[in-house]
SEBA-217009 format. One record per residue (C-alpha): residue number from 1; residue in three letters; z, y, x. Coordinates in steps of 0.25 Angstrom, whole numbers. Last residue first. Layout:
N
<atom seq="NUM" type="ala" z="Z" y="Y" x="X"/>
...
***
This chain:
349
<atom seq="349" type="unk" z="94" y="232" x="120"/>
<atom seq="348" type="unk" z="100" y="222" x="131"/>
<atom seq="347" type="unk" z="96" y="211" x="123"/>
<atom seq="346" type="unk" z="103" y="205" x="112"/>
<atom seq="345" type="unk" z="95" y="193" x="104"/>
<atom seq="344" type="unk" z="105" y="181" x="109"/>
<atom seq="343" type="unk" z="111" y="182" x="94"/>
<atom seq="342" type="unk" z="100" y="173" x="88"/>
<atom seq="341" type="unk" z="105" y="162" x="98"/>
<atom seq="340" type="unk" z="115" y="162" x="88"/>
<atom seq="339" type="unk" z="109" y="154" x="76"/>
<atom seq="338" type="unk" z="100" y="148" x="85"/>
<atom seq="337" type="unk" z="111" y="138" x="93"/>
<atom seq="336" type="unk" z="107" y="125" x="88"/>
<atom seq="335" type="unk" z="93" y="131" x="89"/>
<atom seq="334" type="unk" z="94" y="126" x="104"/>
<atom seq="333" type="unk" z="94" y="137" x="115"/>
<atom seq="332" type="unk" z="81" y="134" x="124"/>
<atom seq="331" type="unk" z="84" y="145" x="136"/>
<atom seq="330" type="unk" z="69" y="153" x="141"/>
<atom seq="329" type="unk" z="62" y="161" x="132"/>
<atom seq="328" type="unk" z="72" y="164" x="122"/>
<atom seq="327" type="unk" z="83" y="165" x="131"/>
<atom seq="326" type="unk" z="76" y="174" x="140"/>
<atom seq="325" type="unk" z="73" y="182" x="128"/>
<atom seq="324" type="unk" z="89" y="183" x="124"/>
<atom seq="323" type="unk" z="95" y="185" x="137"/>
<atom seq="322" type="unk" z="101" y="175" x="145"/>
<atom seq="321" type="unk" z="116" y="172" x="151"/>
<atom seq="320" type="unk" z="117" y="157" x="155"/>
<atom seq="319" type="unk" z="132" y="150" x="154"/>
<atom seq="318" type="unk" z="132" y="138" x="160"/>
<atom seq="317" type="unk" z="148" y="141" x="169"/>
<atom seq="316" type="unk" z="149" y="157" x="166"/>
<atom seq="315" type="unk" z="136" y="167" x="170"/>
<atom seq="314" type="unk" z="143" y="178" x="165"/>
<atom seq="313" type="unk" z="139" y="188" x="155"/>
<atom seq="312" type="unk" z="147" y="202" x="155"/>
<atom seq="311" type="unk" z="154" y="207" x="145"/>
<atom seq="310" type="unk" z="154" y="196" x="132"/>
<atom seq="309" type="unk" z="149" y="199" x="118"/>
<atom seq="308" type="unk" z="151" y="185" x="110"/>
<atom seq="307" type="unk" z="144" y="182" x="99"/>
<atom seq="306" type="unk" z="150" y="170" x="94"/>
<atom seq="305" type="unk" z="145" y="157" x="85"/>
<atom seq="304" type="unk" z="153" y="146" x="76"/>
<atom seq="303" type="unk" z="143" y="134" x="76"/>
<atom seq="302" type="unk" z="142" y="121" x="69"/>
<atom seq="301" type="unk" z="134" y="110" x="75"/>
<atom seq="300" type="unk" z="130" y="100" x="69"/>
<atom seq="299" type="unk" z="127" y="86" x="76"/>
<atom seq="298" type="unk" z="118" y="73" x="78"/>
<atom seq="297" type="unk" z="105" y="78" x="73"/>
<atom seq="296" type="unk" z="110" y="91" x="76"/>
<atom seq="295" type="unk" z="111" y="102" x="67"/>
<atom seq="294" type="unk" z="114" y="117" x="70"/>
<atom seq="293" type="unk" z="125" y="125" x="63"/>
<atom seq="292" type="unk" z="130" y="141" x="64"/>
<atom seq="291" type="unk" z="140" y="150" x="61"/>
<atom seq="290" type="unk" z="138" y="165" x="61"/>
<atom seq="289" type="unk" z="142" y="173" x="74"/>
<atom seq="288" type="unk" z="154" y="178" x="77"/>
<atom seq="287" type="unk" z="154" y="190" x="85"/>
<atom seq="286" type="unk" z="162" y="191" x="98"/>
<atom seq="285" type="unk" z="162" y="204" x="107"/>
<atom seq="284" type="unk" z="168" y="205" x="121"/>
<atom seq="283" type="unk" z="170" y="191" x="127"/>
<atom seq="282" type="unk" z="172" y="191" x="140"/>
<atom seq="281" type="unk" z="164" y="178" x="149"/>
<atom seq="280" type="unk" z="173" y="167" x="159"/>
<atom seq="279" type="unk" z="170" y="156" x="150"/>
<atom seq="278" type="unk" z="183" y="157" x="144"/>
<atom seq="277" type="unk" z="182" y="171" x="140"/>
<atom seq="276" type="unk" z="170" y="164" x="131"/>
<atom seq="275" type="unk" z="181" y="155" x="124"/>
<atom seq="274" type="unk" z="191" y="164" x="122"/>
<atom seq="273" type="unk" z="181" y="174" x="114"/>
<atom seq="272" type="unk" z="176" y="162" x="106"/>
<atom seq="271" type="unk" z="191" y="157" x="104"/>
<atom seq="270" type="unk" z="195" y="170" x="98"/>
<atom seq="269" type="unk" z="181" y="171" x="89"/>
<atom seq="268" type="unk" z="184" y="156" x="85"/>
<atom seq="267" type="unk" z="181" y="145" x="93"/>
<atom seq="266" type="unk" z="173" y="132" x="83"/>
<atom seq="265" type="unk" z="171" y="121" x="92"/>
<atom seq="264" type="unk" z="163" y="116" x="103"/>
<atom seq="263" type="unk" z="158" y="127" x="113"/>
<atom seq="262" type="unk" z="145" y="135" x="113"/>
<atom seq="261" type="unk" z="138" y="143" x="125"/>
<atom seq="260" type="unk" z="123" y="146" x="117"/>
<atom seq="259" type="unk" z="112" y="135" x="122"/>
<atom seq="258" type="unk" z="104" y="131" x="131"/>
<atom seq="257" type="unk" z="96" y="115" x="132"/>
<atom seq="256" type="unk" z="98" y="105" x="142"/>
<atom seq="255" type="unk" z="103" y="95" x="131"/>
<atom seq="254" type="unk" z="104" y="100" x="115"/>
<atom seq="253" type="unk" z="114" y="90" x="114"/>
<atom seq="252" type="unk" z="116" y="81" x="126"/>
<atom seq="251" type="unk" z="113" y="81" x="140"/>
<atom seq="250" type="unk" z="108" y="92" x="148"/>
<atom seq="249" type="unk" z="119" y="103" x="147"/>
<atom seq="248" type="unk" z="118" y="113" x="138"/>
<atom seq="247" type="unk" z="112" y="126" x="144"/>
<atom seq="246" type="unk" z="119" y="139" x="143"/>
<atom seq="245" type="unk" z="118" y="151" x="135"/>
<atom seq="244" type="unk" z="125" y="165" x="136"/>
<atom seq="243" type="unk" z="118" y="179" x="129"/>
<atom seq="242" type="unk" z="113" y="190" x="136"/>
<atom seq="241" type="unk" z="110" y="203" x="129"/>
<atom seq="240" type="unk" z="123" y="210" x="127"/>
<atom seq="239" type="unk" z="135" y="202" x="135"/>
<atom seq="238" type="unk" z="131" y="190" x="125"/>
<atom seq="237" type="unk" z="138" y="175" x="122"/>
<atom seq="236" type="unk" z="133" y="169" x="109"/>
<atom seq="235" type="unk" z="144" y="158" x="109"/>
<atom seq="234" type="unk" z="143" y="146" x="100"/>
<atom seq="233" type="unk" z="155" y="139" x="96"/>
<atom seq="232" type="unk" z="153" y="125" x="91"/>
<atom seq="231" type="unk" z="158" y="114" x="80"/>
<atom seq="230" type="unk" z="152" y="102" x="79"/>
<atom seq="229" type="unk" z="150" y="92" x="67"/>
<atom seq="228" type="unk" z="144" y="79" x="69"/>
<atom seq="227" type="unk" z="131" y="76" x="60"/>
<atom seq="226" type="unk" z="133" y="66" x="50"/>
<atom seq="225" type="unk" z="124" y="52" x="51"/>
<atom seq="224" type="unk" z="110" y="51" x="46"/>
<atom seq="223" type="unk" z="109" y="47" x="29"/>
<atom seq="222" type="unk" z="103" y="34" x="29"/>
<atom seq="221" type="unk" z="88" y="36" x="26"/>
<atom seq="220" type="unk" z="80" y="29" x="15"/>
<atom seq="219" type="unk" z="67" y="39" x="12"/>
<atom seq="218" type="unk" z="65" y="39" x="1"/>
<atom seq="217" type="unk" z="75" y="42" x="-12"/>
<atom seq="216" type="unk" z="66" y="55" x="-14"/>
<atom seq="215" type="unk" z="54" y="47" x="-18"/>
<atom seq="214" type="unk" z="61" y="38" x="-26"/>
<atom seq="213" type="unk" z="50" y="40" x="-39"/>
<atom seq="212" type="unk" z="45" y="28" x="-39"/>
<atom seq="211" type="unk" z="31" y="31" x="-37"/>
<atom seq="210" type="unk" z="35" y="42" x="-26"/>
<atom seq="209" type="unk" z="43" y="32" x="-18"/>
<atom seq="208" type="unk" z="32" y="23" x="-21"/>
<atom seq="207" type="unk" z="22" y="32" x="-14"/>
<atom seq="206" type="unk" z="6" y="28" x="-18"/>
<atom seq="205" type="unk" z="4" y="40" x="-27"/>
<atom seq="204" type="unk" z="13" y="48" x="-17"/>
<atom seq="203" type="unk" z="1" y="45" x="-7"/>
<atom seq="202" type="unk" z="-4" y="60" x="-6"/>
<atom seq="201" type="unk" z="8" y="67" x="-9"/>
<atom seq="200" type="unk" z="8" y="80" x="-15"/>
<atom seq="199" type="unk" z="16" y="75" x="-29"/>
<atom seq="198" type="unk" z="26" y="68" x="-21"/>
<atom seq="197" type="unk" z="31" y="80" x="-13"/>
<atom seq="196" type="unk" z="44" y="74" x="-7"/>
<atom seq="195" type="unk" z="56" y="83" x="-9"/>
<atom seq="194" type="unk" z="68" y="74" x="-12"/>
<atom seq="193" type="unk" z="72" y="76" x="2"/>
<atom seq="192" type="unk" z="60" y="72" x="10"/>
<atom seq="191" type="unk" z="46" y="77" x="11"/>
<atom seq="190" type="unk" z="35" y="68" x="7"/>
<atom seq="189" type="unk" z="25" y="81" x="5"/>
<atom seq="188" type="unk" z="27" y="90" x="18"/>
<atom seq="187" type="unk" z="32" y="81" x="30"/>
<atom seq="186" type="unk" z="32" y="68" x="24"/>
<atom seq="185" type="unk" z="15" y="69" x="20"/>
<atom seq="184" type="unk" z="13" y="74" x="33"/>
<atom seq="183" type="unk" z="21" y="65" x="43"/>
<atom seq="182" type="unk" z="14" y="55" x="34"/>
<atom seq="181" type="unk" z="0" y="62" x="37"/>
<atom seq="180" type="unk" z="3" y="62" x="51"/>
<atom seq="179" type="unk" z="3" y="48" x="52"/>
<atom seq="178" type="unk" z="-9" y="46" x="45"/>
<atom seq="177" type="unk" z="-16" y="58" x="53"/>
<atom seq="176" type="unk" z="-11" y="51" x="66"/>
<atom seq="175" type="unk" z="-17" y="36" x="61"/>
<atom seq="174" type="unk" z="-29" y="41" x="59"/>
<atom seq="173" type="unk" z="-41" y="30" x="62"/>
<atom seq="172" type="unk" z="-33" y="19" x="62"/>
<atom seq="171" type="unk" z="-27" y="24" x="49"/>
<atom seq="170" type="unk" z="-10" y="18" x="49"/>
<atom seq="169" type="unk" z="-7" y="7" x="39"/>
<atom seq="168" type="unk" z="-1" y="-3" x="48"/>
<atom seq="167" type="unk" z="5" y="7" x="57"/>
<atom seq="166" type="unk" z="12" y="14" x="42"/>
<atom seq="165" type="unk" z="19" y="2" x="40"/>
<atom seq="164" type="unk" z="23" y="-1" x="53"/>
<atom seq="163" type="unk" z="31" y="13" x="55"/>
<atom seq="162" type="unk" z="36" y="10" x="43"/>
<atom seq="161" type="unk" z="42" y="-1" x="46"/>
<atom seq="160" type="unk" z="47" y="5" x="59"/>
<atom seq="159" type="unk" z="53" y="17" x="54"/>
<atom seq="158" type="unk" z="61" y="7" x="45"/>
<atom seq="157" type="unk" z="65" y="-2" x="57"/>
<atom seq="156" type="unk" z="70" y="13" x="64"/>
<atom seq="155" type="unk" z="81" y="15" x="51"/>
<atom seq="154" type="unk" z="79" y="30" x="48"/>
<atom seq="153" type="unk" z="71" y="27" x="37"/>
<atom seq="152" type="unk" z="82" y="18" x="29"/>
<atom seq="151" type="unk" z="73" y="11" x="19"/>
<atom seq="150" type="unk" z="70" y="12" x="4"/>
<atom seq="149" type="unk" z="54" y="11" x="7"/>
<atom seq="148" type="unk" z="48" y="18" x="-6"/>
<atom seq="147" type="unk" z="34" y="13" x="3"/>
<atom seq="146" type="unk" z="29" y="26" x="-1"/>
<atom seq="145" type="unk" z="44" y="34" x="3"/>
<atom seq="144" type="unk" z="45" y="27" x="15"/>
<atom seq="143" type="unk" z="32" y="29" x="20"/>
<atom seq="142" type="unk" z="34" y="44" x="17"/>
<atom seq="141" type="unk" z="48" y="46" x="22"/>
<atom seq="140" type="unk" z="45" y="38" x="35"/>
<atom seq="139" type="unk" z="34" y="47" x="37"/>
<atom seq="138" type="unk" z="42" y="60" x="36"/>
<atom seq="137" type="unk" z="52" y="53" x="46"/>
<atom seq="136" type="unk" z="43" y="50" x="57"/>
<atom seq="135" type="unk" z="34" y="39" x="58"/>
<atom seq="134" type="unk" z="21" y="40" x="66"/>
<atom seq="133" type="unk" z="12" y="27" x="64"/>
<atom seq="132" type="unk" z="3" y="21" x="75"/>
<atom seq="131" type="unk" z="-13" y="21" x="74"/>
<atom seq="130" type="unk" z="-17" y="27" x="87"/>
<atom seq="129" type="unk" z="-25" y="40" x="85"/>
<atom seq="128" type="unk" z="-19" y="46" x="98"/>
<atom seq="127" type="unk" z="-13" y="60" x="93"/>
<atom seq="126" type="unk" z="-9" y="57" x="82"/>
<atom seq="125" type="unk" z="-7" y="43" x="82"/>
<atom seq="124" type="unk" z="-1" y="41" x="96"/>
<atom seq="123" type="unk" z="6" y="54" x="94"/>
<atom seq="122" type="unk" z="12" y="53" x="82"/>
<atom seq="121" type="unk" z="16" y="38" x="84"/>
<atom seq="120" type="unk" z="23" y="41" x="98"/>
<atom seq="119" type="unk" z="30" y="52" x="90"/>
<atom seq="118" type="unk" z="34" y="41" x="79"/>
<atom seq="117" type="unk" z="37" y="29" x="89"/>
<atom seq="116" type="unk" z="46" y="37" x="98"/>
<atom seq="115" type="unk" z="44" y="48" x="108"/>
<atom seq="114" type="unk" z="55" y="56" x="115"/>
<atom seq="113" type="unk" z="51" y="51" x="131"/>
<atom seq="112" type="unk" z="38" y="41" x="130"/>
<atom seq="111" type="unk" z="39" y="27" x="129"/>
<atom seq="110" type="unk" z="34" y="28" x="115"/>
<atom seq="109" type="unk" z="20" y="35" x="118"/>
<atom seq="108" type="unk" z="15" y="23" x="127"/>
<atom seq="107" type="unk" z="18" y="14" x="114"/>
<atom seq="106" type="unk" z="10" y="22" x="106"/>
<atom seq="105" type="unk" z="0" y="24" x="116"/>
<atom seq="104" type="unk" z="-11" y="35" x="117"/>
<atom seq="103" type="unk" z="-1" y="41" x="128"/>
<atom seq="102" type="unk" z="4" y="56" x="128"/>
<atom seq="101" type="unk" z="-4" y="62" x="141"/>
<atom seq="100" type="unk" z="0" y="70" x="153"/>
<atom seq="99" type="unk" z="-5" y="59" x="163"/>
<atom seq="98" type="unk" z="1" y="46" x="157"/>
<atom seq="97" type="unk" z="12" y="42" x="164"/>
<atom seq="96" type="unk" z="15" y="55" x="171"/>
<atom seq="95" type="unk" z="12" y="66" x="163"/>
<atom seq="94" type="unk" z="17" y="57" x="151"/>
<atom seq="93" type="unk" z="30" y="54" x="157"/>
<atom seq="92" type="unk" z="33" y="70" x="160"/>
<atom seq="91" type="unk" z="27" y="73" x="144"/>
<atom seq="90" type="unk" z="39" y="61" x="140"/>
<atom seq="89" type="unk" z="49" y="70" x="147"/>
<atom seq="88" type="unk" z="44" y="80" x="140"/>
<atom seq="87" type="unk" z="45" y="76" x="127"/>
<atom seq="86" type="unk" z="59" y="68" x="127"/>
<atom seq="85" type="unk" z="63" y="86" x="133"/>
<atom seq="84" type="unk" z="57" y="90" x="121"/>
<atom seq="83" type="unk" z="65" y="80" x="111"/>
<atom seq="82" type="unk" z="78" y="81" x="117"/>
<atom seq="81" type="unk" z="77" y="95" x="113"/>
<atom seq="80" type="unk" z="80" y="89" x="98"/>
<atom seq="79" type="unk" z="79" y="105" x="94"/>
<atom seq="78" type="unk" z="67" y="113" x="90"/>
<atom seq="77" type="unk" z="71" y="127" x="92"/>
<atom seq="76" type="unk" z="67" y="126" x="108"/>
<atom seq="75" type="unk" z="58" y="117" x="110"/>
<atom seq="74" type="unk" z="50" y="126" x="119"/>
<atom seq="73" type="unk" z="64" y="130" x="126"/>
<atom seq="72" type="unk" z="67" y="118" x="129"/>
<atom seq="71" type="unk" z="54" y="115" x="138"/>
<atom seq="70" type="unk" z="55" y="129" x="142"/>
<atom seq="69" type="unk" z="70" y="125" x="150"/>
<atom seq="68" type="unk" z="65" y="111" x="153"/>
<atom seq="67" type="unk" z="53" y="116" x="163"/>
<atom seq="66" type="unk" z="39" y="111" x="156"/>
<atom seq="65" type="unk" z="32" y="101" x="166"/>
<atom seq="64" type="unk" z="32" y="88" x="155"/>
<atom seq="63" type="unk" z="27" y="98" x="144"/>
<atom seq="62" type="unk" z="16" y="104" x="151"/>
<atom seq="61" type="unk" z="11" y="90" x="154"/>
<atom seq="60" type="unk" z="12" y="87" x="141"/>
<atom seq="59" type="unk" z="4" y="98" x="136"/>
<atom seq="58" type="unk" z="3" y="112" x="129"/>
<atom seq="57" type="unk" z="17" y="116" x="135"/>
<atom seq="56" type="unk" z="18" y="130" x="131"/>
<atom seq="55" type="unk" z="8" y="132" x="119"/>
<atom seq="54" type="unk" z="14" y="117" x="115"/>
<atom seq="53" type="unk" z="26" y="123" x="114"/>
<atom seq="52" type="unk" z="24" y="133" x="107"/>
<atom seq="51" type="unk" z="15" y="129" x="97"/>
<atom seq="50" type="unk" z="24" y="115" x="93"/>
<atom seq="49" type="unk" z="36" y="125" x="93"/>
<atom seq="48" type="unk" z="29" y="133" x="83"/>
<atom seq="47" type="unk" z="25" y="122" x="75"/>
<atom seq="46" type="unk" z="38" y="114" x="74"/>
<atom seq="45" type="unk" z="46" y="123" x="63"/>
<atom seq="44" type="unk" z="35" y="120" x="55"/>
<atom seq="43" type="unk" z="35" y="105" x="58"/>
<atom seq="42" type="unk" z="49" y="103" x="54"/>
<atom seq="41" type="unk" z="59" y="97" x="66"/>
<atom seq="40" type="unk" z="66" y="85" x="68"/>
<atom seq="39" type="unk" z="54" y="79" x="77"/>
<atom seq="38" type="unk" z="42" y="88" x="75"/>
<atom seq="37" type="unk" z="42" y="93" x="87"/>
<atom seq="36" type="unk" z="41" y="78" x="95"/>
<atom seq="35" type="unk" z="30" y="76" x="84"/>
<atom seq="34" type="unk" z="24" y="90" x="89"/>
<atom seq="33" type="unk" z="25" y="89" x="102"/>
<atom seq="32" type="unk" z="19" y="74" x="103"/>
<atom seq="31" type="unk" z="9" y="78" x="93"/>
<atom seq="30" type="unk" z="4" y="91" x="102"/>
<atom seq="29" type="unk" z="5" y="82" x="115"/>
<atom seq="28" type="unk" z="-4" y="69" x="109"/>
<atom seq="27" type="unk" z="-16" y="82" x="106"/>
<atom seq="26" type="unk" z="-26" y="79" x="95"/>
<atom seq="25" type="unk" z="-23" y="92" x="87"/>
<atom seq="24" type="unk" z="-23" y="87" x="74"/>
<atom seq="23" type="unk" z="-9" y="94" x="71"/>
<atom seq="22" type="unk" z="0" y="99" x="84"/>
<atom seq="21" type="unk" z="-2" y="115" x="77"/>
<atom seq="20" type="unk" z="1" y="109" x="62"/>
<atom seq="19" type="unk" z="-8" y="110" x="49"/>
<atom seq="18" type="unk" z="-2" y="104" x="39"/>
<atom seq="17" type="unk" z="-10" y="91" x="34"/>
<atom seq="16" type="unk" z="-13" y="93" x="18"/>
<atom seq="15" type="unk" z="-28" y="89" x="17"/>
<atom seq="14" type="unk" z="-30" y="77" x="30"/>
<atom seq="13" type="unk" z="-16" y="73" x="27"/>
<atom seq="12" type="unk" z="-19" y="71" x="12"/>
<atom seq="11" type="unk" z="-33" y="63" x="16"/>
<atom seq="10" type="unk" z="-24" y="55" x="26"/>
<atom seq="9" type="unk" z="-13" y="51" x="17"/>
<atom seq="8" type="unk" z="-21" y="47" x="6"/>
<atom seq="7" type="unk" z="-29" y="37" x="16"/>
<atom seq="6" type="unk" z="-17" y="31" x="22"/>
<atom seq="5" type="unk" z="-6" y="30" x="9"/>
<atom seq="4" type="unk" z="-14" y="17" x="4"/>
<atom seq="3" type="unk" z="-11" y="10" x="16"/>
<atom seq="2" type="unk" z="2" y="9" x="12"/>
<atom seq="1" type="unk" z="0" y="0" x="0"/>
***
């Protein structure tokens, strides 16, 4: 019955595909950016990034020579940096093993750093025209959803059936534009939470989901684990137009990466103004600054913020003492701290 979903698919793509800057391109680097992009993050957001960075590193050679310090601050905004620096080692490998380009083979794509069966399956069908399926989560959520499948989607065994199923009914001759084509139809018509638009679906007719009205009970997926809690004090340290940041060590959480000085815990404006006397600085002026939250996949952090006006900046243990446009062009800080990085914009005006 699955087969019947193929040429529907394709004539819909073909009308209704969005138009995106790594789309129909031809180019293994351009899908490899994107799909590695696109990865917990929405395609609008993605575009700019995509631009930029391929304006500045237009090749996998230029990506394996890029200094770490540009590298994260291309990516910076996305999150998952872990992502950017799996990409480049994987671009050094290719440079080597196979002369500056991604291989034709699935299997060959595998062993490289950061890319598992759904990216090597983009790329090796995208890219390549080699008949392997891509499953990420919007494709999951269709198949599931026309085979009515009650299983759990984040178990890896039911990935792999699906991953069968779709490799037995994949077009020889355009297996990428099927694959996107299911990327497609979840991303903007079988969307998820209740919201799915049945009536513009090309194969709803064939769905049994649809047919049997239990759309928005598909997909199965057992609910993730809760997020730990962690309370922190951010510190927005200034003498007038310089503003303290320091890199966070190279393991761990946001590894390697700068950030606002930030302690554990909640300090109140006592404790704040203690705090920064005790890392040799004096405090002048303190503001409270609205609080904030950023998600982790793992962890939440909730964040009580200061403004503190200090006499003099002191290069103190890590501390580093930038302007705001030197910031911007040259420290990655993690959206984890954008609600006060927007209070680096003093100069010496």
């Amino acid at each position: 019955m699955l087969s019947r979903i193929v040429n529907p698919l394709l004539e819909w793509y073909d009308k209704n595909k969005r138009s995106l800057p790594w789309r129909d391109k031809n180019n293994a680097y351009y899908t490899w950016i994107s799909e590695i992009m696109l990865q917990q993050t929405r395609v609008e957001a993605v575009k700019p990034y995509f631009v930029r960075f391929i304006t500045e590193l237009p090749d996998i050679n230029a990506l394996a020579q890029c200094p770490e310090e540009k590298l994260m601050k291309l990516w910076e905004g996305l999150g998952y940096y872990s992502r950017v620096r799996n990409m480049q080692v994987a671009a050094k490998t290719v440079t080597e093993k196979y002369e500056g380009r991604l291989p034709k083979s699935y299997k060959d794509l595998l062993t490289l750093k950061g890319i598992g069966n759904y990216t090597a399956g983009a790329i090796a069908s995208i890219a390549y025209g080699i008949p392997v399926p891509a499953v990420d989560g919007n494709v999951l959520r269709v198949i599931s959803r026309v085979i009515e499948s009650r299983e759990d989607i984040g178990k890896p065994a039911v990935r792999k059936k699906i991953e069968q199923i779709l490799a037995e009914i994949l077009p020889q001759d355009r297996p990428g534009d099927f694959n996107q084509a299911l990327m497609e139809l979840g991303a903007v018509v079988c969307i998820p939470n209740g919201q799915a638009k049945c009536h513009l679906c090309p194969i709803s007719h064939m769905c049994l989901a649809c047919k049997n009205h239990v759309v928005e009970e598909i997909p199965v997926k057992a609910p993730k684990k809760q997020r730990a809690i962690e309370e922190r004090t951010v510190f927005v340290i200034q003498d007038g137009y310089k503003t303290a940041i320091r890199k966070r060590p190279d393991k761990g959480l946001l590894a390697g990466l700068y950030e606002l000085p930030n302690i554990c815990g909640h300090l109140n404006q006592d404790e704040a103004v203690h705090y920064i006397s005790s890392i040799g600085l004096e405090p002048l002026y303190i503001e409270r600054l609205p609080e904030a939250k950023h998600i982790f996949s793992h962890i939440e952090w909730r964040m009580q913020g200061y403004r503190i006006r200090v006499s003099s900046l002191k290069e103190e243990d890590d501390l580093l003492f930038v302007e705001k446009k030197q910031s911007d062009k040259k420290y990655a800080i993690p959206s984890a701290f954008g609600a006060y990085v927007k209070y680096m914009k003093e100069d010496k005006s």
